[in-house]
C-alpha positions as CSV (number, residue, x, y, z in Angstrom):
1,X,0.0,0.0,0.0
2,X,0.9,3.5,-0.4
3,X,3.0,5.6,2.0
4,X,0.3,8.0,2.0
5,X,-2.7,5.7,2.8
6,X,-2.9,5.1,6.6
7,X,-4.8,2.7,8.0
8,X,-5.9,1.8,11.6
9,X,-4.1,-1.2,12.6
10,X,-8.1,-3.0,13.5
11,X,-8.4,-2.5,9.7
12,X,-5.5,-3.0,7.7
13,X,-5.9,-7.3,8.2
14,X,-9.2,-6.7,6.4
15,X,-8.2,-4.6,3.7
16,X,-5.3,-6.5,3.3
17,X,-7.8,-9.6,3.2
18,X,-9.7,-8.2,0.7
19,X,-6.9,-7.2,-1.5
20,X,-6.2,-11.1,-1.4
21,X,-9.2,-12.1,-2.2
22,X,-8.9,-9.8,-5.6
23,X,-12.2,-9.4,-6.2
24,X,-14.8,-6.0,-5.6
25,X,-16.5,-5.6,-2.7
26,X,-20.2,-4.0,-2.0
27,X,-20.9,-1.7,0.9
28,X,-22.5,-4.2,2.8
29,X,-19.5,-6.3,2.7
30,X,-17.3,-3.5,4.2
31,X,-19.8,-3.1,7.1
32,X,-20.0,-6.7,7.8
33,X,-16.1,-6.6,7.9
34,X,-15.4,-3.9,9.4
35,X,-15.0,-2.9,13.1
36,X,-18.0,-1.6,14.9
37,X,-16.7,2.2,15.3
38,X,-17.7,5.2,13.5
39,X,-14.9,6.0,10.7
40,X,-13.6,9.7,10.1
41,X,-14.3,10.5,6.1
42,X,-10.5,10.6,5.7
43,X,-10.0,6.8,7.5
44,X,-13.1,5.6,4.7
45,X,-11.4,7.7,2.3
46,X,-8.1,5.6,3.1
47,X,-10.0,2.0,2.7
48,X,-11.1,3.0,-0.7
49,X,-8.2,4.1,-2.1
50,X,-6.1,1.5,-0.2
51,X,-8.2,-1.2,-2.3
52,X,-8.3,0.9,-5.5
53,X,-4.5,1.3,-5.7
54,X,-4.5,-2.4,-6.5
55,X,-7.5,-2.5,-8.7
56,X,-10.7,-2.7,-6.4
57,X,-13.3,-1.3,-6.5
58,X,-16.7,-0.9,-3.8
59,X,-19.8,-0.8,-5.2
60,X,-23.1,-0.1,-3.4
């Protein structure tokens, strides 16, 4: 991942997951996965581009 994405360490094993996986992922597979906290705009900001910069994409 990018120097200039930064990730929570409760999130990165699931993005990286995901990145693994290689395959999109819908909103409600990011909520299932995710931690139960509320996210800043920058932190979801940093989930989507984390899986975008390897060819990802989230779709509703």
């Amino acid at each position: 991942m990018s120097s200039e994405i930064h990730l929570r360490a409760d999130v990165q094993p699931i993005v990286q997951a995901l990145i693994a996986k290689g395959r999109d992922v819908t909103m409600a597979q990011l909520d299932q996965l995710l931690p139960k906290r509320e996210f800043s705009s920058t932190e979801i900001e940093d989930i989507f581009a984390a899986l975008a910069e390897h060819g990802l994409n989230v779709t509703e």
